[in-house]
PAZAPA-4460 file (N, C-alpha, C; in steps of 0.05 Angstrom, whole numbers, plus 32768, in hexadecimal, padded with zeros to 4 digits):
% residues 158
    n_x    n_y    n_z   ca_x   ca_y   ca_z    c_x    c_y    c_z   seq   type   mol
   8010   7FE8   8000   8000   8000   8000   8011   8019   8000     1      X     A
   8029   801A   800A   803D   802D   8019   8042   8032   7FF6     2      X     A
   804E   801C   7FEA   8059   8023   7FCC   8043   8039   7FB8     3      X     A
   802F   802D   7FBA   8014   8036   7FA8   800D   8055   7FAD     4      X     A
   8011   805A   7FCA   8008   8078   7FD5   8027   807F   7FC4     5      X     A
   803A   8076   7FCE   8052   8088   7FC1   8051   808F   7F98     6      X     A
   8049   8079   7F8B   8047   807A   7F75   8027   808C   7F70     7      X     A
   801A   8090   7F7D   8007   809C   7F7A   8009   80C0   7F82     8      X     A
   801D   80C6   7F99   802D   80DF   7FA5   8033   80EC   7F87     9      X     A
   8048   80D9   7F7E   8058   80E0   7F63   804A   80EA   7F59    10      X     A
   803B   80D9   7F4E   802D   80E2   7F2C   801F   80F5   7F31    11      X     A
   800B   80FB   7F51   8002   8108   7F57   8011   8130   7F50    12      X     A
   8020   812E   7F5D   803C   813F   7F5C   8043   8143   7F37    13      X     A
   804A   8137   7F32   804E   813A   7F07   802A   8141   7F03    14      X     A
   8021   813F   7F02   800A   8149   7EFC   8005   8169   7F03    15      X     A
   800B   8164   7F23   8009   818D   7F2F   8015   819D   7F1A    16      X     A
   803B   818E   7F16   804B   819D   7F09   8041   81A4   7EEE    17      X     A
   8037   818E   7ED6   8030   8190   7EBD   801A   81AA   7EC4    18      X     A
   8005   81A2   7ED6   7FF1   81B6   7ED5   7FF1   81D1   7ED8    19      X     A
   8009   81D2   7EED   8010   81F1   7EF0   8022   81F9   7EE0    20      X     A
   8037   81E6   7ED0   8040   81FB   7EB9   8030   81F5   7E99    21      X     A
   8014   81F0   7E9E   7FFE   81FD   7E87   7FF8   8210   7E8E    22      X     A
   7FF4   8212   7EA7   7FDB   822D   7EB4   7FF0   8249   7EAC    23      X     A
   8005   8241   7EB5   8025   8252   7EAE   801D   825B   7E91    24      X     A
   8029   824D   7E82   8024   824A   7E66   800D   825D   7E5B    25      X     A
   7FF4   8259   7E65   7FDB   8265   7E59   7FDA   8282   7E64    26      X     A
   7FE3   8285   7E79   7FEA   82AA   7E80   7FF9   82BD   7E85    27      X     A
   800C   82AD   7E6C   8032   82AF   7E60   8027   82CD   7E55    28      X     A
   8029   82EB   7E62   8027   8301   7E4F   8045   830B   7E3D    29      X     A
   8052   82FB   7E3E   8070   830B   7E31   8069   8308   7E16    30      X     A
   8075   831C   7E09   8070   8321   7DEB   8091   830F   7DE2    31      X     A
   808B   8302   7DC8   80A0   8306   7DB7   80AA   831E   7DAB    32      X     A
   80BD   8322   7D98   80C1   833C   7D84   80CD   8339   7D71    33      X     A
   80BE   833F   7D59   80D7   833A   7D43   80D5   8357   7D2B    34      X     A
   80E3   835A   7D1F   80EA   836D   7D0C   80DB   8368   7CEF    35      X     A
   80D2   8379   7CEE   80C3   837C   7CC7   80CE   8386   7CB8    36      X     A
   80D8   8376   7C9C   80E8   8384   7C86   80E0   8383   7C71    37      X     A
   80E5   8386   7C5C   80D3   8383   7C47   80EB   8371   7C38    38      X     A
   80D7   8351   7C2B   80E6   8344   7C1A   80E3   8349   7BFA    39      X     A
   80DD   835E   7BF6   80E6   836E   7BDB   80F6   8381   7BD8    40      X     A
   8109   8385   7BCD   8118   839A   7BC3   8113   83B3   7BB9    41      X     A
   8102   83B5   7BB1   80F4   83C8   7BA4   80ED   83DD   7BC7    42      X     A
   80EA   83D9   7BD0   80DF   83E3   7BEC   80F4   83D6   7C04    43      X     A
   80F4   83F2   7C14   80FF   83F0   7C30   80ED   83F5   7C49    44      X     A
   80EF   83E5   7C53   80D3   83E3   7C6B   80DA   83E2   7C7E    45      X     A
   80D1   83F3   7C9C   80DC   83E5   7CB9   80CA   83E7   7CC7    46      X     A
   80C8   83D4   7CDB   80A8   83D1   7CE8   80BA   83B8   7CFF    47      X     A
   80A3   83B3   7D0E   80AC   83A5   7D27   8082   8396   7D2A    48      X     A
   808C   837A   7D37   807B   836E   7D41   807C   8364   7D5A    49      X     A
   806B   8367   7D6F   8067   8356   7D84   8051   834C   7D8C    50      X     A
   8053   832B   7D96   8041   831F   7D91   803F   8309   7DA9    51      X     A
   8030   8304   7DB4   8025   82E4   7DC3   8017   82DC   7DC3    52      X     A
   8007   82C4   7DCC   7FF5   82B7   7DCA   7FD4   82C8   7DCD    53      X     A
   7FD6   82DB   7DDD   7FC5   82E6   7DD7   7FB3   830A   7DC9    54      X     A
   7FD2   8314   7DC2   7FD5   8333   7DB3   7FEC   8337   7D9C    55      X     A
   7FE0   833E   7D92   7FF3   8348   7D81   7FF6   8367   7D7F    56      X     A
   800D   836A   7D76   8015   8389   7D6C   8027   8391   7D5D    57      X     A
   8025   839F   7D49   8031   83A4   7D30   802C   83C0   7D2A    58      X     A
   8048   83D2   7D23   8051   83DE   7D1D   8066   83E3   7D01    59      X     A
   805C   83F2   7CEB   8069   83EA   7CC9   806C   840C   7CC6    60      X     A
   8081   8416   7CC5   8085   842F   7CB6   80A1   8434   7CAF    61      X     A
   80A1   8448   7C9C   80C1   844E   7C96   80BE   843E   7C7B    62      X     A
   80AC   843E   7C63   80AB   8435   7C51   80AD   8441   7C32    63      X     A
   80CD   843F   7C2B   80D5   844C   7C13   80D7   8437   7BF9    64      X     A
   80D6   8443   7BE8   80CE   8445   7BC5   80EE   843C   7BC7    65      X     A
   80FC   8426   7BBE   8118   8429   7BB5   8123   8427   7B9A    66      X     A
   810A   8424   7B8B   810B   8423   7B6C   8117   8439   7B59    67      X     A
   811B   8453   7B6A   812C   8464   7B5B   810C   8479   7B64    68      X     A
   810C   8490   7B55   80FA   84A8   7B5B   80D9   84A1   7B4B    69      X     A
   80C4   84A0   7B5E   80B1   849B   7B47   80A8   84AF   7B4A    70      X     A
   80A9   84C4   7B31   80A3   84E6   7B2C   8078   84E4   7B31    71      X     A
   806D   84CD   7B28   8056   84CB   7B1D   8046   84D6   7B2F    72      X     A
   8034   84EB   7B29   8025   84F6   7B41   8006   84DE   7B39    73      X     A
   8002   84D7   7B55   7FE2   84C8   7B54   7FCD   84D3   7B65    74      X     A
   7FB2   84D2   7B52   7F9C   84D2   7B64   7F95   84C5   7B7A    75      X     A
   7F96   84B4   7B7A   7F92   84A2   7B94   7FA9   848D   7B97    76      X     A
   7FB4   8484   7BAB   7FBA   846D   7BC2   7FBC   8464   7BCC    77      X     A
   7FBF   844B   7BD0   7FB2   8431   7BE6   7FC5   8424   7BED    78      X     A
   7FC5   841C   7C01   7FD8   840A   7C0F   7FC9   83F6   7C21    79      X     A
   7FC6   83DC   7C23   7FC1   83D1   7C32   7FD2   83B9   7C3E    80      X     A
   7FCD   83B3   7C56   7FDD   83A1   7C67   7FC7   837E   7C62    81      X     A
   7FDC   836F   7C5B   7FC5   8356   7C57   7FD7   8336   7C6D    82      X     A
   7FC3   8322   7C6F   7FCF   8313   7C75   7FC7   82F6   7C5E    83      X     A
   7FE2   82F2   7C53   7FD4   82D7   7C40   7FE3   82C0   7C49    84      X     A
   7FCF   82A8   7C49   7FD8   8295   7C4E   7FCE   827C   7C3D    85      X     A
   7FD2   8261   7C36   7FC6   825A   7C1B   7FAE   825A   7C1E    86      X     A
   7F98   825F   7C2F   7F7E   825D   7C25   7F6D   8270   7C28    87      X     A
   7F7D   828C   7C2D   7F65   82A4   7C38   7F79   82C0   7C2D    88      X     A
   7F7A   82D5   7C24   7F88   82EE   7C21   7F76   8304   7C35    89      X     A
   7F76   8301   7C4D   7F6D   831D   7C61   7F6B   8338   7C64    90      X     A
   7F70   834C   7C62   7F77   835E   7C5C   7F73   836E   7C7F    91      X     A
   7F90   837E   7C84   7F87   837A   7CA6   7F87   8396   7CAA    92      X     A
   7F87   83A9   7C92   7F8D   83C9   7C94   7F94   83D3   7C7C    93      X     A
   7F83   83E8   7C83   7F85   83FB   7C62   7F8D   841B   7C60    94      X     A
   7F97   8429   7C58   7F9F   843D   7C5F   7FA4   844A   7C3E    95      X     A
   7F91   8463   7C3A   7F8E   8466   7C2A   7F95   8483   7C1F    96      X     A
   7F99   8490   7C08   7FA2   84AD   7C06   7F8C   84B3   7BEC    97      X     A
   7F77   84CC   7BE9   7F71   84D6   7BD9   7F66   84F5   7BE1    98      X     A
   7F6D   84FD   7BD5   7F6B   851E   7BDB   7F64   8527   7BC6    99      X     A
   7F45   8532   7BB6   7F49   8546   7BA5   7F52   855A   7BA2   100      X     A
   7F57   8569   7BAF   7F69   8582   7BAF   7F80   857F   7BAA   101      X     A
   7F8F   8569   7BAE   7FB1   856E   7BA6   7FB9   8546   7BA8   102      X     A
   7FCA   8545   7B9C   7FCE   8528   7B90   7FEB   8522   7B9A   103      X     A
   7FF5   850E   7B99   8010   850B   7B9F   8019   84EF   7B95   104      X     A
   8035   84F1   7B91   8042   84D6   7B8F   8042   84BF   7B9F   105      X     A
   8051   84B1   7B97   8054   849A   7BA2   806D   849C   7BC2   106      X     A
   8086   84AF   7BBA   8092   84AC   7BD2   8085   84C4   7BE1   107      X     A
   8076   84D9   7BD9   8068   84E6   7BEF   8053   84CE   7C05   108      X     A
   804E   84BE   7BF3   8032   84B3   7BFD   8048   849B   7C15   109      X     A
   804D   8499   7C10   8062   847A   7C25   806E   848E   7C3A   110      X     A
   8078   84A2   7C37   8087   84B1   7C48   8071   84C0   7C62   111      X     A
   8058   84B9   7C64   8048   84BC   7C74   8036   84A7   7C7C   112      X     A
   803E   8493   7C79   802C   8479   7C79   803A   8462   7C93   113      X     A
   8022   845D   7C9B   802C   844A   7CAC   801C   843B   7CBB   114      X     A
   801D   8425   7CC1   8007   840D   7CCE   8012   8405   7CEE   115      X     A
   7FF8   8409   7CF8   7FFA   8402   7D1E   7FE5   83F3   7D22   116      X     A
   7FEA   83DB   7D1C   7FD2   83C9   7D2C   7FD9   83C4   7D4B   117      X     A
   7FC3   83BD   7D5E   7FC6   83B3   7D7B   7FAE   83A5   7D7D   118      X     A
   7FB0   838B   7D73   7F97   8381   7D78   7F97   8369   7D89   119      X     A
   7F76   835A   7D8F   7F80   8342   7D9C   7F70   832C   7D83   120      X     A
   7F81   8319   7D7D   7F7D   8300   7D65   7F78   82EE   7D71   121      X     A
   7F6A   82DD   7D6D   7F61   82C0   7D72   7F75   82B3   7D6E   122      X     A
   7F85   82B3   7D56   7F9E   82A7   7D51   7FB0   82B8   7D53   123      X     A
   7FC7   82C8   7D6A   7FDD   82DC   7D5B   7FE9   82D0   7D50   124      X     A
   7FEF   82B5   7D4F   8007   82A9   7D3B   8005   82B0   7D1E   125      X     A
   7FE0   82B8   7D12   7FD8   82B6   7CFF   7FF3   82C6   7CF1   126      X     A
   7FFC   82E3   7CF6   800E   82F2   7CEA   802C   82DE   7CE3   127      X     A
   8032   82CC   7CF8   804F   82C0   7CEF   8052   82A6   7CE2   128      X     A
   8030   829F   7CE7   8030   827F   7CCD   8031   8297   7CBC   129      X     A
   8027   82A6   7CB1   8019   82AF   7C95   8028   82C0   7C83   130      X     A
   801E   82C2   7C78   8038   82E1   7C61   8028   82F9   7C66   131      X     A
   8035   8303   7C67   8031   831F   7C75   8038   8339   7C5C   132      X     A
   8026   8342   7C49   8031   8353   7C34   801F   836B   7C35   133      X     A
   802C   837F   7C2B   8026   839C   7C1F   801B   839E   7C09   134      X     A
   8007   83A2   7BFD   8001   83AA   7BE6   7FF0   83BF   7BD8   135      X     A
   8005   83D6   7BC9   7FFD   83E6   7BCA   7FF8   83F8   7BAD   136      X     A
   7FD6   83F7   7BAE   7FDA   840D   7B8F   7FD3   8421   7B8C   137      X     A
   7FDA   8428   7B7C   7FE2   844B   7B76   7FCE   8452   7B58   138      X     A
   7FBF   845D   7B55   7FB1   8464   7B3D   7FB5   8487   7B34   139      X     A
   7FC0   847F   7B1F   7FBD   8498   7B0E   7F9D   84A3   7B05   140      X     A
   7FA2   84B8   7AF5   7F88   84D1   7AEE   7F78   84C1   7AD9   141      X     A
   7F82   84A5   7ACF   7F6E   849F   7ABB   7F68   847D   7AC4   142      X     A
   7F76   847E   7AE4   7F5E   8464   7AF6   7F75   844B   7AEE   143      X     A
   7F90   8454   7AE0   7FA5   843F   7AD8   7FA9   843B   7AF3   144      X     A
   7FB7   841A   7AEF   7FBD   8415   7B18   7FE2   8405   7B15   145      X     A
   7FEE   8412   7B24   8009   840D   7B2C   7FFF   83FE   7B43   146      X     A
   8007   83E0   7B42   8003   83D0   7B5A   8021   83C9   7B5C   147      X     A
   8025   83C6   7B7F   8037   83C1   7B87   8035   83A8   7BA0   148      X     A
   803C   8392   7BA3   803A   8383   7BB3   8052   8378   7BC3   149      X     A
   8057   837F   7BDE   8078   8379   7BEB   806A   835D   7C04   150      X     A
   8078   834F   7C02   807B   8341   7C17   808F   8347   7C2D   151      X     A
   8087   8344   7C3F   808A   834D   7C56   809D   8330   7C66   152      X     A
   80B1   8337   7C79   80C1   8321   7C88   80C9   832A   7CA4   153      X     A
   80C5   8311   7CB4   80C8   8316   7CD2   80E8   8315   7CDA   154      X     A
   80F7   831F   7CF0   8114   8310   7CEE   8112   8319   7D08   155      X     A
   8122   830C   7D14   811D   830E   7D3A   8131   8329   7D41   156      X     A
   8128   832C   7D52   813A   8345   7D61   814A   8339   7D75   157      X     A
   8162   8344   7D6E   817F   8338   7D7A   817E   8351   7D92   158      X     A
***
């Protein structure tokens, strides 16, 4: 009987432990952090993410044209923040420029732009399974569309 209570103490005991480091686990608030860059050339991007199991937050600005000067003045543009993954393209923010009174380019339009999400996700992971891209168009005075699409990349902060 002496053995049985002891083998029963144990397991008893590994069980407390497992249980209390779930309970641990489930109201873990420390954020990860990682860095946003843009994996196109064409564009230079800096932004920062932080994230845990149950918030996310994201921060994307500092986003230049590196294609050389685009002189083209446009009526309207769009920029939106998306999340694609193979079976759904999201779209998680939109930020948009049209002004009748006065029009502007393309590096006027990026040089004031910038995305701050703080939300809470069902999934935060959803942002670091997924691809994470910019895509942004720019329409000229006769409704022509300059589309631009950048994928976006996480890299940890050292």
């Amino acid at each position: 009987k002496k053995r049985i209570l002891k083998i029963f103490l144990v397991l008893l005991a590994m069980l407390f432990v497992i249980g209390a480091f779930i309970i641990y686990k489930l109201h873990d608030e420390s954020f990860e952090f990682k860095t946003i860059s843009s994996g196109c050339n064409a564009f230079k991007i800096s932004g920062s993410i932080a994230y845990n199991h149950r918030r996310t937050a994201l921060h994307i600005t500092n986003i230049d044209y590196c294609e050389g000067d685009d002189t083209e003045i446009y009526d309207r543009i769009e920029c939106s923040l998306y999340i694609v993954d193979p079976s759904k393209k999201l779209e998680i923010l939109l930020s948009s420029y049209n002004k009748n009174s006065r029009s502007t380019t393309l590096d006027d339009y990026l040089k004031d732009i910038s995305f701050d999400i703080d939300s809470k996700y069902h999934d935060c992971a959803s942002f670091m399974d997924s691809n994470l891209q910019l895509k942004i168009n720019a329409y000229d005075f006769d409704n022509k569309i300059t589309n631009y699409i950048i994928p976006l990349t996480f890299n940890t902060c050292e």
